[in-house]
C-alpha positions as CSV (number, residue, x, y, z in Angstrom):
1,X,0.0,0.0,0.0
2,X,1.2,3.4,-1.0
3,X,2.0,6.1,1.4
4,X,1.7,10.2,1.0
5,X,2.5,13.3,3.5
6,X,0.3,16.0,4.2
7,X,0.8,19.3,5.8
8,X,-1.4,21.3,7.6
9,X,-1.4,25.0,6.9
10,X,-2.2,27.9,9.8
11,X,-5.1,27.8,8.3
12,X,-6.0,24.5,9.5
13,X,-6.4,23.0,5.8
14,X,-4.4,19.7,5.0
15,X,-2.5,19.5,1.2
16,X,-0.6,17.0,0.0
17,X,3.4,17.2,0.0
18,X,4.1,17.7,-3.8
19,X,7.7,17.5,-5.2
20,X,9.4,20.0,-7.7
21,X,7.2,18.6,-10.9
22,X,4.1,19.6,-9.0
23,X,3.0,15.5,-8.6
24,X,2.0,14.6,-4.7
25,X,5.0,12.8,-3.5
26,X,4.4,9.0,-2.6
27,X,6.4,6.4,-1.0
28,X,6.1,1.8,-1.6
29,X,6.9,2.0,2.4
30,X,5.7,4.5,5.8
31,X,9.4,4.3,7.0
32,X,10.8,6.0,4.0
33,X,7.4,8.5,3.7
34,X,8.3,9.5,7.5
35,X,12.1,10.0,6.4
36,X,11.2,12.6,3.4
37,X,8.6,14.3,6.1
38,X,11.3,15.0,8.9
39,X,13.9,16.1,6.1
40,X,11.4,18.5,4.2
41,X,9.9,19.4,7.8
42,X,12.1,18.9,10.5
43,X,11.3,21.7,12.7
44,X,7.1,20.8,12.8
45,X,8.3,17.1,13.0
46,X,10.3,17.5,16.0
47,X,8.0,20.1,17.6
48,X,5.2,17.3,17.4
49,X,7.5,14.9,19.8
50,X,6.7,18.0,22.7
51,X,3.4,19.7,21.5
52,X,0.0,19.4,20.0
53,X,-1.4,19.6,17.5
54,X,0.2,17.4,14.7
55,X,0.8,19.7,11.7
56,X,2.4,16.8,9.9
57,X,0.9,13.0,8.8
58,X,1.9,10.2,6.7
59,X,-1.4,8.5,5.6
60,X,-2.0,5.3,3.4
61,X,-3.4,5.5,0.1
62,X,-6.1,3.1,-0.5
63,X,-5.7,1.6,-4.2
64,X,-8.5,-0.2,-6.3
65,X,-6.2,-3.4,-5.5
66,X,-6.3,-3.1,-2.0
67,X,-10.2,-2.2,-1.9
68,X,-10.4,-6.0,-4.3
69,X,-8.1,-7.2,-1.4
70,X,-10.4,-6.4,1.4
71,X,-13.5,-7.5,0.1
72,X,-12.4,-11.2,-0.1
C-alpha cells in the first residue's frame, strides 16, 4: 500500500506534500514517507515529539487493489 504526507497549513487545511514537478509525492513504504517528512519538515516534525497539535501525517493510500483485497 502506497504512502503520501500532508501538511497542515495555519489555516487548518491539510494539502498534499508535492515534489518539484508539482505530482504529490508517494512512497512503496511509511518508513521511507516518515524520512522525506522529517527532512522537508524537521522543525514541525520535531516540535510534534513536545506539542499538539500534529501539523504533519503520513497516511495510506487506498488503491483499487487493495479495496479488491479487502472484500475477499
Amino acid at each position: 500500500m502506497p504512502f503520501k504526507l500532508e501538511v497542515q497549513e495555519e489555516n487548518g487545511l491539510w494539502h498534499d506534500v508535492r515534489g518539484a514537478d508539482g505530482k504529490v509525492l508517494t512512497f512503496a513504504k511509511e518508513p521511507e514517507a516518515r524520512a522525506k517528512l522529517a527532512e522537508l519538515y524537521p522543525i514541525l516534525v520535531q516540535m510534534e515529539k513536545f506539542a499538539a497539535p500534529k501539523r504533519t501525517r503520513v497516511i495510506s493510500i487506498w488503491t483499487e487493489q487493495d479495496d479488491e483485497n479487502w472484500k475477499t
